[in-house]
N, C-alpha and C positions, 0 to 999 in steps of 0.2 A: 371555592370552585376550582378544580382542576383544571389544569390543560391537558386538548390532547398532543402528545407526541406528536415533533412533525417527522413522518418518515425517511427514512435515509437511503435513498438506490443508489447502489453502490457496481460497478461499470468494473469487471477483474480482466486483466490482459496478462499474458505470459509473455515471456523474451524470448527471440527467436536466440539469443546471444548463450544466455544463462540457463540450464536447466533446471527446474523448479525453483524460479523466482518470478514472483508476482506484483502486479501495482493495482489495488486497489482505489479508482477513484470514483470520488462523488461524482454520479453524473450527470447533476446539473452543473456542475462546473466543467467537466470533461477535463483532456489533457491539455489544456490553455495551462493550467494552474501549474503545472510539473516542469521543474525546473529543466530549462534546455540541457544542461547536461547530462542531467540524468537519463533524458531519455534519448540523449546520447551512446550511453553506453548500455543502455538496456536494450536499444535497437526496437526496430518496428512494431509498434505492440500489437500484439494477435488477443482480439477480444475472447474470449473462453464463454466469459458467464454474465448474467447480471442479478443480481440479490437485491433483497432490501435487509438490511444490518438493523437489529435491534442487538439488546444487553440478552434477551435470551438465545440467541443465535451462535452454536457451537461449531468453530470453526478447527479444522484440522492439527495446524501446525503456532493455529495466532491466537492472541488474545482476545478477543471481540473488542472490548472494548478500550485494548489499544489503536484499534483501529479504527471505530466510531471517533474517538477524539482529535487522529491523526485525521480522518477526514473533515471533524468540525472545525478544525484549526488549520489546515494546509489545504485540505480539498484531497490529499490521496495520503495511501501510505505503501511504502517499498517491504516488500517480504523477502529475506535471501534465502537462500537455500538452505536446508538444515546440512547436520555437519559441524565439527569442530567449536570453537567456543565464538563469540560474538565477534572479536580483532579478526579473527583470522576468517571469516566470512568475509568483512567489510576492507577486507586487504583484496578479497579476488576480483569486488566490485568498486575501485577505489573511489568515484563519489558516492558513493553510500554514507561513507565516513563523513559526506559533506547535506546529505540528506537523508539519510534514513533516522526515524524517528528514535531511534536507542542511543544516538549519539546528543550529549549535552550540548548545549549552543555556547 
């Protein structure tokens, strides 16, 4: 017998700091879960949108389902701006390097 899916509503805010960077969170957890610094440097998050994320769900510049797992495991995920190669993104946001999900633990 199957399960069904349990849905994912996913809560997206923009940076009033960074242009086109995004944070993705689950929001049944909302931004309790995001680490103080991060949202530190990301500055006051301006809510945009609210989605619900499945694996078919074609997102612009993200993976889907890097982001599904970033939210089943942390409750959000940080999107940086496109541009240049991954270091040099996470150089212009410097906790990224210490949160965002492309960086190895």
């Amino acid at each position: 017998m199957a399960s069904t899916p349990t849905l994912l509503l996913c809560q997206i805010y923009k940076s009033p700091r960074q242009e086109e960077m995004f944070l993705y969170v689950d929001r049944t957890k909302g931004l309790e879960v995001v680490p103080e610094a991060l949202l530190e440097g990301f500055g006051a998050p301006q809510s945009i949108m609210m989605m619900v994320m499945t694996p078919e769900r074609q997102l612009a510049r993200v993976d889907t389902a890097r982001v599904i797992e970033a939210l089943k495991e942390k409750g959000y995920y940080l999107q940086m701006p496109p541009g240049g190669d991954a270091r040099t993104r996470d150089l212009a946001f410097d906790v990224s390097a210490r949160f965002d999900d492309r960086t190895p633990e």
